[in-house]
N, C-alpha and C positions, 0 to 999 in steps of 0.2 A: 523389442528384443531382437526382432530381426534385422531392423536398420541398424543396429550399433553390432552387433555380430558380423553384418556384410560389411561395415566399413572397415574392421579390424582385417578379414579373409582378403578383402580386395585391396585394403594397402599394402600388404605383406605380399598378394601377387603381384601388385604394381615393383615391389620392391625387387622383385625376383626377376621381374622383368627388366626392370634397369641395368641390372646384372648381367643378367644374359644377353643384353643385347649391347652392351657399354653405354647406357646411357645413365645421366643425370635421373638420380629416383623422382626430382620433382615434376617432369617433365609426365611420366606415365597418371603420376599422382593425380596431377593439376585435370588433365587431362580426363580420368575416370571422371573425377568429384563436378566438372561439367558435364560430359555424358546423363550421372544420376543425376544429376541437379537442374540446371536453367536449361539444358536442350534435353532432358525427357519432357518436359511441358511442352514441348512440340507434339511430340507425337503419341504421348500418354490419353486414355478415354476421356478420365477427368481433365485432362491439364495440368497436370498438379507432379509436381518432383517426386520420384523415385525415392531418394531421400531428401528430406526436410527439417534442417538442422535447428530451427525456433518452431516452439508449439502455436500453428496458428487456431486452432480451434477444433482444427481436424484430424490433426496429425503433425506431428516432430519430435524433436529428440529433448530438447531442451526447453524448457520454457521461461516465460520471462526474460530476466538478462542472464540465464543458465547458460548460453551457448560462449558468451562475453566475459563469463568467470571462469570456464573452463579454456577459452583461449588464454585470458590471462597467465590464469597458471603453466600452463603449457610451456607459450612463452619464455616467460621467467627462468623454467629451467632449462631451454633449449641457450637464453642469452648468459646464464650462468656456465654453462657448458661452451660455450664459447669464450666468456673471460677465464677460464681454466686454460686454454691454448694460448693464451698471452701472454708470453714471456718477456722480461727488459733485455735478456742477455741477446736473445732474437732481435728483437728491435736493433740494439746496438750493433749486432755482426754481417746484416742481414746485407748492408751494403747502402750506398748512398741513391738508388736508382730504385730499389725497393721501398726505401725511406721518402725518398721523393714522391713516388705513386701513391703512399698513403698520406701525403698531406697536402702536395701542392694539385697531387689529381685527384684526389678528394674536393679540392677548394671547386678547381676547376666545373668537377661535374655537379657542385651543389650548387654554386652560381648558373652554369650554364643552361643547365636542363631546367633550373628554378624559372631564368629568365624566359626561355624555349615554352612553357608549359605555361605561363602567364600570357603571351600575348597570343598564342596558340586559342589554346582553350578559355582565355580568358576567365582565368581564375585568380584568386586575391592572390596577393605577394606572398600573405601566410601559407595559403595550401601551397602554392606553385612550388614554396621551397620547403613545404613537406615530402611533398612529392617529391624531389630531388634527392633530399636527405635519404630518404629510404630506397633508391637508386643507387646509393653510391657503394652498396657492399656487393661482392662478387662471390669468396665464397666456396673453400675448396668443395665441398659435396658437389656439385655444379663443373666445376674445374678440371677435379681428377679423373670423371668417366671418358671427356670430353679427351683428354691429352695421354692418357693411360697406354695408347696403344698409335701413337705418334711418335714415331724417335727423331728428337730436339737436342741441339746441343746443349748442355747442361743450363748455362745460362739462363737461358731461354725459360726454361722449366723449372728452375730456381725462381725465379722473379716471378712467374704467375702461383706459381706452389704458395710463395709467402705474404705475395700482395693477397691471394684471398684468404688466407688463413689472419693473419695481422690486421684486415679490414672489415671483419665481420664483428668483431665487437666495436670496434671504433666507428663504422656506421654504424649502428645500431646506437650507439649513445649519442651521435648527431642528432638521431631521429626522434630520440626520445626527448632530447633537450627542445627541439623545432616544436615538437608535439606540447609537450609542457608549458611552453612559453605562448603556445595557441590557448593553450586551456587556460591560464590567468588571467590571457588578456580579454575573456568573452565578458562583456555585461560592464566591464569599469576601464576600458581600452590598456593601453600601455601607457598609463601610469604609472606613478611610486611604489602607489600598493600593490599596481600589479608584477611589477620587478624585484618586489620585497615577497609575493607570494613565489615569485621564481627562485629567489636566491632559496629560499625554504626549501623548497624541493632540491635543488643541487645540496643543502646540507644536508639535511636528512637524509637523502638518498645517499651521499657520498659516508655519512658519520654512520650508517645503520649497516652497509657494504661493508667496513673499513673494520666496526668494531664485532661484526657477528662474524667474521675471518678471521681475528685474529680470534676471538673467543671457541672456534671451532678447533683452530692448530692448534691452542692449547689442551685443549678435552683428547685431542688424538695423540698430539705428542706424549701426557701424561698416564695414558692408557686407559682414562676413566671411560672411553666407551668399545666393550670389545667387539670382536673382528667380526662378528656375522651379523652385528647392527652396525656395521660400519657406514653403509651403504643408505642406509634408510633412514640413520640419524640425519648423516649431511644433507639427504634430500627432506626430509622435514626443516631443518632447518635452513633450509633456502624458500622453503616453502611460507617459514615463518618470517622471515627477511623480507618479503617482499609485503608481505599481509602488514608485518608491523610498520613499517616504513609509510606503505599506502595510510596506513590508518591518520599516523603525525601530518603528512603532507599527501595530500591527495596528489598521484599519479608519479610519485618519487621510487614505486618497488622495484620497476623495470632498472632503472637507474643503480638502485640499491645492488640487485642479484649481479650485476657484471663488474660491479666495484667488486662485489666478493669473491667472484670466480676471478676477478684477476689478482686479488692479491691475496687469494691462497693458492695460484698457479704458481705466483713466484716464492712460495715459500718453501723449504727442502721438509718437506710430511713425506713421510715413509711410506705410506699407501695412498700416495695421490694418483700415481699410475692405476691402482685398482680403482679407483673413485673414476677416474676419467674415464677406464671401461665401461662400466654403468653406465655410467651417464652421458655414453655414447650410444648404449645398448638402449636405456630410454629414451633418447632420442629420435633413435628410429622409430619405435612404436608409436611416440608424441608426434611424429611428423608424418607418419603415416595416417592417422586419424588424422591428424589436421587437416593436413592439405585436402582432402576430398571433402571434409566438411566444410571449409572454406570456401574449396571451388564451389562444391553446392548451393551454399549459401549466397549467391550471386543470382540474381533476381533474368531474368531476361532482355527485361529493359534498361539493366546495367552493360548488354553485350551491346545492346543496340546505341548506346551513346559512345560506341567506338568505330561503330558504322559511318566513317566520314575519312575525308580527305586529312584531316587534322591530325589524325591517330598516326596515319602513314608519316608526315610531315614530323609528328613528335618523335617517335619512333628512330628515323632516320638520323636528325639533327641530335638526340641523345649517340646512337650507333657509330654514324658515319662522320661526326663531324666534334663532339663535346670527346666521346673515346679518346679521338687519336691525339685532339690537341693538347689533352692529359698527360697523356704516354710522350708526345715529342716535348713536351716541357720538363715531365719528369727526368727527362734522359740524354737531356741535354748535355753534351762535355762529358758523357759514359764513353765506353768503349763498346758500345754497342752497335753494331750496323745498321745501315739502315732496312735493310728485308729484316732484319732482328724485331726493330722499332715497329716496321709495319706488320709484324704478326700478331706482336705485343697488343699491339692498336686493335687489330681485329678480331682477339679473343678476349671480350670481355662480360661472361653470361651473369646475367643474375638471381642470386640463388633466397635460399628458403627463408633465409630472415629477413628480406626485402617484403615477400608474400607473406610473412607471417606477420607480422608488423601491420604493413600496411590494411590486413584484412581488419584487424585491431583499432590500428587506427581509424580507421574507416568508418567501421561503423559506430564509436563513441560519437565520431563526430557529427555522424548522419544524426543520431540519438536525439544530439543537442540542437540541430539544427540550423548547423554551419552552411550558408550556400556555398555549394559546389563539391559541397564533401561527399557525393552520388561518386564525385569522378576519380576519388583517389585509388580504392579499393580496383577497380577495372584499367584503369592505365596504369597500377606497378603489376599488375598483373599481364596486363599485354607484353610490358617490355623483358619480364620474366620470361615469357614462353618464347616469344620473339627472339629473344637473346639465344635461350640455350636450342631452341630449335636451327638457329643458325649458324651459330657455331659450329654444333652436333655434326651437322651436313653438310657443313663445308669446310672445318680447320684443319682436315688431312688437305684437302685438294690446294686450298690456300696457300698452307708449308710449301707446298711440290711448287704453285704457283711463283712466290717469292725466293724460295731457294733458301728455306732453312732445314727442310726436310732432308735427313743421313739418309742415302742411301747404304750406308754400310756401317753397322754400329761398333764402334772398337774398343769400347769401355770393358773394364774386366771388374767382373765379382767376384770377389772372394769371400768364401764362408768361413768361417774362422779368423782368430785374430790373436793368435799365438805366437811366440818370436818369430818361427819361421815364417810364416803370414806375412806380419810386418816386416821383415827381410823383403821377401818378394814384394810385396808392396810402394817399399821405399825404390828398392828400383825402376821398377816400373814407372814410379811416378818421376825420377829423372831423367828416363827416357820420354818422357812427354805423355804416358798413358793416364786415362780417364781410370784409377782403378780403385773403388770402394769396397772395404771389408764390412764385414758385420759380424755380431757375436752375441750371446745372450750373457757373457762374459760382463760387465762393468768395467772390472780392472782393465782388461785388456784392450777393452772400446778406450779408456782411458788411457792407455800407454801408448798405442797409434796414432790418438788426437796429440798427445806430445811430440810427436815427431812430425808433427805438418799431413797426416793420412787424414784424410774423410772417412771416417768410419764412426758407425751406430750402433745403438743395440738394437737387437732383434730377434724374434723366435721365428724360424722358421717354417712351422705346425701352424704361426698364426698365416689369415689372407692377407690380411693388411700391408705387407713386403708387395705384392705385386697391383698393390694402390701407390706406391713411390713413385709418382713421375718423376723425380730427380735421377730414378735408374733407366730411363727411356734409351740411354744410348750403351746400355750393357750390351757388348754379345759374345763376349766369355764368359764362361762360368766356371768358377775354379774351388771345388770345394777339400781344406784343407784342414778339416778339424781331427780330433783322435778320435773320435767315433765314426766307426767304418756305418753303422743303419743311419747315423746323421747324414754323412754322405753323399748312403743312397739313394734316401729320399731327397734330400738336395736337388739331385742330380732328375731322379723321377718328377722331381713337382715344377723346376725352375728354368730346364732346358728350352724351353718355348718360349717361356718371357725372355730370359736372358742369356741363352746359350744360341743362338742362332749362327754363333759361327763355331763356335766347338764348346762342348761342355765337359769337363775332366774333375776326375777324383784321386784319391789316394788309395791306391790297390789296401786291402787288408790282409792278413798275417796268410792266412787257406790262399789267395791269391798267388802269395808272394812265394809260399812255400811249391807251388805248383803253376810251372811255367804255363800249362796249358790251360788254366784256365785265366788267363789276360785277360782282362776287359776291354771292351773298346773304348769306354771311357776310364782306360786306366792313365796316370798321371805321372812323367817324370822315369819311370822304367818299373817293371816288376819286380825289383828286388830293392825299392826305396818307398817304407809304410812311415807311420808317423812315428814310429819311435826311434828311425835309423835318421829323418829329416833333425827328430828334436836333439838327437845325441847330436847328430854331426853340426846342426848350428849354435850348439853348447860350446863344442872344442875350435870351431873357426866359424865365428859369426860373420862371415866374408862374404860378396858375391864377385867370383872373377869372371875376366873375358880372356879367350885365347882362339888369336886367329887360327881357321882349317883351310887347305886350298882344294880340299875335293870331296867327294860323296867317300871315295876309301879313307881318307884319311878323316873323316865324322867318322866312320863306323870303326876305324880302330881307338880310336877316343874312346866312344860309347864304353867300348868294350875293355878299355882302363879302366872309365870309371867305376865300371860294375865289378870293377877288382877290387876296389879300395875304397873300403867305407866311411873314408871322411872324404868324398867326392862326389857329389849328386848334381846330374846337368840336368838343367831347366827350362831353360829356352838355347832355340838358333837364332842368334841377331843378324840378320841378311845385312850387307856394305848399304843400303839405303836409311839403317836402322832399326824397318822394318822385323817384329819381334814375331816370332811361332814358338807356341807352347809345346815342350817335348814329349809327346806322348808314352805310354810305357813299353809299344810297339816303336820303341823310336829309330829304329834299322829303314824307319820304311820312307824317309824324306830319298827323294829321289831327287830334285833341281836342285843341289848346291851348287851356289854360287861360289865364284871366285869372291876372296877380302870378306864370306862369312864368318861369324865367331858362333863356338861355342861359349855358353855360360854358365857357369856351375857354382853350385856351396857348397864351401869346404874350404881345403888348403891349396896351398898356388902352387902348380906345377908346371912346368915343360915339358914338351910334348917331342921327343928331336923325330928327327926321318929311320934312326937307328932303330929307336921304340916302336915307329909305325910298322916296318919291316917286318919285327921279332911278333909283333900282334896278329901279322896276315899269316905267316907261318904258322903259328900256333893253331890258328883257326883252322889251316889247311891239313895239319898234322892230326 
């Protein structure tokens, strides 16, 4: 009871830790579950592990093949919760340089590292390119703590963002087909029967995935299972998916659960969004146990047969040399540069379904008494820690090294995605700006994706918004909604990720009616809230430009437009293009240039020298 209590307590602080410190949670994981496991036999009285996850006679968690069934299952729902993120529409839009990385640098690092890892360690052809197989997923969990806090031009963070989200079930079914086709062939080689025992498992596995998803959208779509066994039905019944599958064809479940998660990812279910909570939410707990009972479960003399030249050798020739040729093949005739390609190259850690897998793998195969199947379980595990420990430590310094690293992040966020929103956004994005909306809104994420804007849904109460490394190069913050508390909190929770160069809102009504109390992140001027922005882009859905030739002649503008309430200015466009957000304190730009423009929503006006006059007057009167 103590051991399965500690290892619950101490995955959830490894998790806390990852957190706090930006790290990949497998990394703390992997980490403890050695500490308790094959290096406390160093220095324990008995010799004997801290925690000991197979009952030897003295002590463990599991007994028999209990440790082997509960990996299983684990598994199963960690790879099923990966074919739920696998979209066709992603696939298709993702870009030819993403699409590339998962198949032909895929190919790449299955052959290379297969070849690398045979004449290296001199293992069969079959492990060498199991081993391989389960190397080739990368693996947002791994990815996002690593680049979260790296500002990249979008690009850049696009193409890792989807290569590892897009590769982790598609490695993982590489691995399982390598594995499978090891298992038929023991005892009657690669024969008929043994390729007729293979084909069985890809049906089963594919017919059992194929027909227990659609049989699940049908039971949800028709409402036969209600909403608070929502959750526990679909997870019994992946549960059952893998069981029944296993049963027809031995070692087809794995296979089976990521056929199902991926094609009830692409199915439009009404609470698939709630489903992939969960089953992100169990994930963590399942991977938290895991990984330390895994690592525990590694013997000592499993550390020791990586005590060699050979480890360094494989290591490297996967790293430094199978990586990049991937990445420069894949991106070939892109538009990508080349410090682009060599970043690319050198961020590529490997995450929790490589080690979950492979520990699975591993030891069936030890079971059975495959030689050299000692070696699989401790080299994807070296290259795991390897990887993300290298990364971790060095892919700020790297960026700065090659020169992809912004020094100055110019992307604008916008909270809200309301006419007005999308107004400012379409501009923006014809002036050349980096600017994404978001909304918990549907429609409206929808009517911006029609006019060519990047924009998502999102809540932003949830964390998960500042896991987006596709927002890396935000550093405006522009929050634009009609709720003046959405706003503030906006503004309180997001100004540090992504307001670094100014962060503004839209004064509320108490604001507006009382000059003195302005905010300094007030937005646009203090007498323009959302309901003066939404009327006035009702009646002139416009954004004009009108050139100013000096600091007096801006503030007798200003000072129009706060006359007349179909006129609201937004931004100062300086003669280089260069664009500054007008604050509601907007009197206070002091360096106008000559050939600036004002910009404003509303209706078009003229500004003469007459007008400017009669406005300084007034003022002085």
């Amino acid at each position: 009871m103590v051991e399965l209590a500690g290892i619950i307590i101490l995955g959830i602080i490894a998790q806390w830790v990852a957190w706090r410190l930006k790290l990949p949670a497998i990394l703390p994981l992997i980490l403890i579950g050695l500490l308790v496991g094959p290096i406390a036999s160093l220095y324990t009285e008995d010799h004997l592990k801290l925690i000991e996850p197979i009952w030897n006679g003295e002590k463990g968690l599991f007994p028999g093949e209990g440790l082997y069934y509960f990996v299983s299952l684990a598994i199963s729902i960690i790879l099923f919760e990966g074919g739920l993120t696998l979209k066709r529409s992603e696939i298709a839009n993702v870009g030819p340089v993403i699409t590339k990385l998962i198949t032909i640098g895929s190919v790449v690092t299955f052959f290379g590292a297969g070849v690398a890892a045979h004449y290296i360690f001199e293992l069969s052809w079959q492990l060498s390119f199991l081993f391989s197989a389960l190397i080739i997923v990368t693996g947002p969990t791994v990815i996002t703590p690593i680049l979260r806090n790296i500002p990249l031009k979008k690009d850049i963070s696009t193409v890792l963002k989807w290569e590892g989200i897009l590769i982790d079930p598609i490695g993982a079914l590489v691995a399982v087909l390598v594995f499978e086709f090891i298992s038929v062939g023991e005892g009657s080689g690669y024969t008929q029967t043994a390729l007729i025992e293979f084909g069985k498992i890809i049906l089963f596995g594919t017919t059992f995935g194929f027909t227990f998803a659609h049989a699940l959208a049908f039971a949800i779509k028709r409402n036969f299972i209600p909403h608070y066994l929502m959750n526990v039905v679909s997870l019994s019944a992946v549960l059952l998916v893998f069981v029944e599958s296993d049963l027809f064809a031995h070692e087809s479940g794995l296979l089976a659960v990521v056929v199902m998660g991926m094609v009830l990812g692409n199915m439009n279910l009404p609470n698939l969004k709630e489903l992939l909570y969960f089953k992100e939410s169990l994930s963590v707990l399942l991977i938290s146990i895991l990984f330390i009972l895994l690592a525990a479960n590694i013997n000592i003399q499993d550390l020791e047969l990586l005590m060699s030249w050979n480890t360094v050798w494989l290591f490297a020739i996967v790293v430094f040399l199978v990586r990049p040729i991937g990445v420069f093949l894949s991106t070939q005739g892109s538009n990508l540069k080349l410090k682009e390609k060599l970043f690319i190259s050198w961020v590529g850690p490997r995450g929790i379904v490589a080690a979950g897998i492979a520990s699975l793998f591993g030891s069936k195969l030890l079971a059975k008494g495959e030689p050299g199947a000692e070696y699989i379980t401790p080299l994807v595990f070296m290259i795991v820690l390897g990887t993300v420990l290298l990364n971790a430590t060095t892919a700020r310094v790297f960026a700065r090294l090659v020169g992809v690293f912004l020094t100055k992040s110019e992307g604008i966020l916008i909270v809200g995605a309301s006419k007005v929103s999308r107004l400012i956004a379409s501009y923006l994005k014809k002036n050349k700006r980096h600017v994404v909306l978001i909304d918990s809104n549907q429609s409206n994420i929808d009517k911006a994706k029609k006019l060519g804007l990047e924009a998502f849904v999102a809540n932003i109460y949830s964390d998960t918004l500042v896991d987006n490394i596709e927002l890396n190069d935000m550093g405006y913050l522009m929050a634009l909604t009609g709720n003046s508390d959405i706003n503030k909190f906006a503004i309180d929770k997001f100004t540090a990720q992504f307001g670094e160069n100014g962060a503004f809102r839209l004064v509320d009504t108490d604001e507006m009616s009382n000059p003195d109390n302005n905010p300094k992140e007030g937005l646009f001027s203090h007498t323009d809230d959302f309901i003066k922005l939404t009327e006035t882009a009702r009646k002139n859905a416009t954004i004009h430009e009108v050139e100013i030739k000096d600091r007096e002649h801006y503030e007798a503008m200003i000072e129009l437009t706060k006359a007349d309430n179909d006129i609201i200015p937004i931004f100062l466009k300086e003669p280089d293009g260069d664009l500054t957000i007008i604050p509601s304190f907007s009197k206070e730009f002091t360096n106008i240039k000559e050939g600036s423009k004002l910009v404003y929503l509303g209706k078009e006006f003229t500004f003469t020298e007459e007008q400017q006059n009669k406005e300084l007057n007034s003022e002085i009167e």
